[in-house]
N, C-alpha and C positions, 0 to 999 in steps of 0.2 A: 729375286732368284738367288740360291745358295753357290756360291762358288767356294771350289777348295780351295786352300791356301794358296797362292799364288807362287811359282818357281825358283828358287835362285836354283838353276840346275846341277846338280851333282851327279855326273854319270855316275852311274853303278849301277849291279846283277844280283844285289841287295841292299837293305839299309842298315844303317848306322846302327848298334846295339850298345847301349849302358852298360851292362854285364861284363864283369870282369872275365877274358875266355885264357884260355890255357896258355902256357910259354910257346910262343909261335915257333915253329922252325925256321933255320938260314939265316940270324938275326944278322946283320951288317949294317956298320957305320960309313953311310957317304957324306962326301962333300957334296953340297948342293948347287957347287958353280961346276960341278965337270958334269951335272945331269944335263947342263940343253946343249943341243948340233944344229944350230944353226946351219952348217952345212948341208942338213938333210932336208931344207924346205925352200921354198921361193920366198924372196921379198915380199911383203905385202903392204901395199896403200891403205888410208881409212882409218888406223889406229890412231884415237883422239887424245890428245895429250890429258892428263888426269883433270887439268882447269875447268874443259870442256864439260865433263860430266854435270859440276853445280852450274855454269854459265846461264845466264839468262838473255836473250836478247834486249835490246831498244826499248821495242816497243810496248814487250812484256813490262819490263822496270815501271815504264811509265804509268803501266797500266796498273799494276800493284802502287806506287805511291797516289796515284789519281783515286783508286778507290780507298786509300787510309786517309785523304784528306777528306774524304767526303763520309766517311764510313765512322771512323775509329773518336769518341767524345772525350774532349779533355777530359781526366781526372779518372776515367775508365780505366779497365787490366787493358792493356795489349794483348797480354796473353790470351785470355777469354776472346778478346777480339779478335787474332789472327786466326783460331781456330776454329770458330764458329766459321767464318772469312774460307778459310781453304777445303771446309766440308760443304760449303755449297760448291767451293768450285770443283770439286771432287764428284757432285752428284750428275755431273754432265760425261764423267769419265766409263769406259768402259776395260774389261780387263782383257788384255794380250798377251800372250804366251814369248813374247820379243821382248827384248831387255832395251830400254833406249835410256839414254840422258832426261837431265828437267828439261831442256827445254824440249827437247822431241817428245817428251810424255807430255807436255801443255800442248804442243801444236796439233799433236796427235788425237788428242785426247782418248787416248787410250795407253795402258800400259801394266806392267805386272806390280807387284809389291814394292820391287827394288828401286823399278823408275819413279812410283809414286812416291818413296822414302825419299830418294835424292830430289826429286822436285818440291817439297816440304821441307831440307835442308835448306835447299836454295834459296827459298822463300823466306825462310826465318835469317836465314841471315841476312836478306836486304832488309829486314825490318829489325836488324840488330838485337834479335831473341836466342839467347841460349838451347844448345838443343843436344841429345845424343840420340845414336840409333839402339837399337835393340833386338838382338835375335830371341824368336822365339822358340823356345825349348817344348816345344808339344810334339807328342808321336809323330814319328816323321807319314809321310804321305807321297804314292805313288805315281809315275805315269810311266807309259811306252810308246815309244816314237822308233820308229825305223830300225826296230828290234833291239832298242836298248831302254832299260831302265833309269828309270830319271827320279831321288831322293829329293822332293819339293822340301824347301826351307823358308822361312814367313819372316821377315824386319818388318819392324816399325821405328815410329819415332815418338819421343819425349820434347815436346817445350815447356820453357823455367821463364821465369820472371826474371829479367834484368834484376841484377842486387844494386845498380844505379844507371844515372845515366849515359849511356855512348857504351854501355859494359859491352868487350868482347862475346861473340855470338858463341866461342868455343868451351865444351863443358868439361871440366875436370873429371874423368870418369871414378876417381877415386872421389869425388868429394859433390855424388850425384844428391841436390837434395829432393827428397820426396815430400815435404810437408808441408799440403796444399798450396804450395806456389808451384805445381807443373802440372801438365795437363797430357794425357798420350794422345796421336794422332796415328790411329788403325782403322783401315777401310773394312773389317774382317774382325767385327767384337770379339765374337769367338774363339779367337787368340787371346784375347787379354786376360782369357781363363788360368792358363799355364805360366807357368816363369818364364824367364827370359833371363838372356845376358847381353850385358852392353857391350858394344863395337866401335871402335873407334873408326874415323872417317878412311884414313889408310885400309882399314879389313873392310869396309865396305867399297872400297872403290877397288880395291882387290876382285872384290866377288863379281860387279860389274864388269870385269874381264872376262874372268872365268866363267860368267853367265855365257857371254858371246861365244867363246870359245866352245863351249859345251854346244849351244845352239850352232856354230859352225860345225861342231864335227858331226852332227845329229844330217848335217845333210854332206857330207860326204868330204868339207871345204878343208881339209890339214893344212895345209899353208897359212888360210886365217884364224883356224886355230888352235895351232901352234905359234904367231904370233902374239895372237891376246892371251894364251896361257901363259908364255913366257911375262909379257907384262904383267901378269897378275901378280904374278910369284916373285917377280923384281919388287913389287912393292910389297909384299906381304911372303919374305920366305918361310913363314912358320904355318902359312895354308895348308895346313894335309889333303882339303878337296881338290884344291889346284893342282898339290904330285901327280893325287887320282887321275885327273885330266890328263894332264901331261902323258904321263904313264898308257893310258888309251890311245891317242894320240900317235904314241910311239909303235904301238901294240900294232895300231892300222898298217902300218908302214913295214912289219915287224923287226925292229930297230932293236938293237944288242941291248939298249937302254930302257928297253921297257921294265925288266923285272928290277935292277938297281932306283928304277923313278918310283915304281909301287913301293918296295921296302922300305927304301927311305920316306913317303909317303906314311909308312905304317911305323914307321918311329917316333911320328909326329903324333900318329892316334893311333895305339898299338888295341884297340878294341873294334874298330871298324870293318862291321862285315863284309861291307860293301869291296873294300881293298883287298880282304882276305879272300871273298872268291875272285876278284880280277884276279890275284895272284896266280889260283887254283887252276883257274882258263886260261892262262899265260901256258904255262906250262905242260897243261895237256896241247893245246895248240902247234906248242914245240918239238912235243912228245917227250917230253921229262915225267913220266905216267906216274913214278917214285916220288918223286919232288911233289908234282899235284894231289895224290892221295895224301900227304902229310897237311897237305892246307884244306883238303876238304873235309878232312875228320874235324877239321875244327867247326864248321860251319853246318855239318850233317844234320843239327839238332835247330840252327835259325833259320831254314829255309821256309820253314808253313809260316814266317810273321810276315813273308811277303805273301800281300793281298792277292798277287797275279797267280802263287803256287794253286792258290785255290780254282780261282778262274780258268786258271789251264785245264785243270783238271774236271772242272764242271761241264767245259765246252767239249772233253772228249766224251766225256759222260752223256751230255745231250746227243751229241752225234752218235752213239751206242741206245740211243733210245731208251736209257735208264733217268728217266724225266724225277725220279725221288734222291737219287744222287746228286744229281744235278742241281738240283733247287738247294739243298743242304748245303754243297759247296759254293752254289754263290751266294748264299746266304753270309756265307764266312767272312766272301772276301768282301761284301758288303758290310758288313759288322767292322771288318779291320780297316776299311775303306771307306766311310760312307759317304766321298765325294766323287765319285767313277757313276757314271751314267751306265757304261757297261755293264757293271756288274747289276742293277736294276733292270736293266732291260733283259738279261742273262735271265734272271728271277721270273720273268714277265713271261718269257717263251715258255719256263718249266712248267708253270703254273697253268699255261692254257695248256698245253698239254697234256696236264692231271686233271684239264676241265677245271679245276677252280678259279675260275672265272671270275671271280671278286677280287679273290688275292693279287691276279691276274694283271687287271684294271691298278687295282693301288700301285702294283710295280712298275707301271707304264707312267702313271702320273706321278711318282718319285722322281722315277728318269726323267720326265718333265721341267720336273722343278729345280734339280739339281746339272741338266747339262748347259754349257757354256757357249756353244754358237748358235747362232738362229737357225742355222741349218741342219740342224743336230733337232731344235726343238720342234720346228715344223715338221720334220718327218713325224715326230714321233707323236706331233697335233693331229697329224693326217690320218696314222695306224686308231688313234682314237676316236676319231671321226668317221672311222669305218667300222670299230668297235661299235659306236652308239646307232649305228643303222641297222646291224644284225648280230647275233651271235654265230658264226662260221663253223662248222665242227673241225677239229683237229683233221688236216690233212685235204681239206678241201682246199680249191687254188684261192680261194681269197684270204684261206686260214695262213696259208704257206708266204703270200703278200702280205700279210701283217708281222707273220713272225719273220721275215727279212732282216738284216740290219741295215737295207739302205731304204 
């Protein structure tokens, strides 16, 4: 099955663009220690000291040195041997949208990119292998949860050969060697297409905050987080996704501090659209209508790179019964997209609708291929299993039970 890149989430109402864009408006220097109020949240239990993240239990340990004694042949690479070693245990794993530690991604067996990087640090370091993570630099990629937009970002990892023995597991990211002594560990080849930049373990254990955080505010939780963003940003205050956070965070609440946490945010990454319309919604919100037309002239012109503009627009267009617009437009956001299940089954409904019934069928078992829970894929085994029984004409009640989305 194709799964899209897996999440370190970054709220945002766009994504991130390369593109050099214009001299923003209201530019302001903050200090970054008067942006958090504590005052404004509850205490919260559960945040796991940084240790915790790579931590292994007992009986895990045991179980990784039990199998390199039985496993790994004198005079052999290690390296070759650990990796070969953590893609089998990897082939048992499945992928979750919840951000957890190594050892909760091993007991769990399941987890997203980030938890599988840190449980592959972990791992290399009990067996004293060198390692850096690596983000990857490919078009960013979209999701919608609870009416916000979520920037997926994809890490992996690099292991090196010890240059001797007992050598420190930690890698000098200036003095990363690539030549054929390292090998990458990506559950998702299709990353390994694009560049990448390296991260040091500090920005990575940063973003596992900010992950939580992001996922706590995605359901409603501000007190957790806004404490896991605060810790993110303690360890990494040059995060401009975590301001972003922060800045939302505040926004819920609507806290004096929101628009000083996004600018400062956008000083860090003075290109980020994503920040630049939080700004723009900030402010119409407050009714500063002056203020937000100046931030949305900047962004007037990157609103179609998100995938969903399409989508939006295709789903009113179907509900208009204009089934030839419709198709074109999720054609789009499937083109800008091609790991959204939605937008394939968007395709599927236009298509039976124009009666192309072939093209129809392929858009159903794209969506097939490419969605993530089993519950997702059985409906849409089901919708096909009543496809192979009849053809339905558009509009008839069995036509109208297959074009459903549930």
């Amino acid at each position: 099955m194709i799964r899209k890149l897996p999440a370190i989430a970054v709220l945002a109402l766009l994504a991130s663009c390369a593109e050099v864009l214009p001299k923003q408006p209201t530019q302001i220097v903050f200090n970054p220690r008067t942006l958090f109020d504590d005052s404004a949240f509850k205490p919260v239990e559960g945040v796991p000291p940084q240790s915790e993240l790579f931590a292994l239990g007992q009986n895990t340990l045991d179980q990784f040195r039990a199998d390199y004694q039985s496993g790994f042949r004198v005079g052999g690479s290690k390296r070759l041997w650990f990796v070969q070693y953590i893609h089998e245990m990897y082939k048992t794993f499945s992928y979750s949208d919840t951000t957890t530690s190594a050892q909760e991604a091993l007991t769990n067996q399941k987890a997203n990119c980030l938890g599988l990087a840190l449980l592959t640090a972990a791992a290399a370091r009990e067996f004293r292998l060198p390692y850096v993570f690596q983000e990857v630099l490919a078009p960013p990629t979209w999701d919608r949860k609870n009416g916000m937009m979520l920037v997926n970002k994809h890490v992996n990892v690099w292991v090196f050969d010890p240059t001797h023995p007992g050598d420190e597991y930690k890698m000098d990211l200036q003095q990363v060697p690539l030549n054929g002594t390292a090998s990458i560990i990506d559950f998702f080849p299709m990353a390994q297409s694009y560049p990448a930049s390296y991260l040091a373990d500090h920005q990575v254990v940063s973003m596992f905050y900010a992950n939580v955080a992001a996922e706590a505010l995605i359901e409603q939780s501000l007190d957790k987080a806004y404490a896991f963003i605060r810790k993110a940003l303690e360890i990494d205050p040059a995060f401009a996704a975590g301001w972003n956070i922060l800045g939302l965070v505040y926004s819920h609440r609507r806290h004096k501090l929101t628009a000083p946490t996004y600018l400062y945010a956008l000083s860090l990454s003075p290109n980020d659209l994503s920040l630049i319309n939080n700004i723009s919604v900030w402010f119409d919100r407050t009714g500063n209508a002056d203020e937000a037309a100046k931030w949305k002239a900047l962004i007037a012109n990157a609103r179609a790179r998100n995938p969903f503009y399409y989508f939006d627009r295709a789903e009113i267009a179907f509900k208009q019964k204009d089934y030839r617009t419709a198709a074109t437009l999720y054609q789009k956001a499937a083109l800008a997209d091609p790991y959204q299940h939605e937008f394939q089954f968007g395709l599927f409904k236009a298509y039976w609708m124009m009666q192309k019934y072939d093209r129809a069928r392929d858009a159903l078992l794209k969506a097939v291929e490419i969605a993530e829970d089993g519950e997702t894929v059985a409906r849409y085994n089901q919708k096909l299993q009543m496809l192979s029984a009849t053809t339905p004409p558009p509009g008839s009640h069995v036509s109208r039970q297959i074009l459903e989305g549930r």
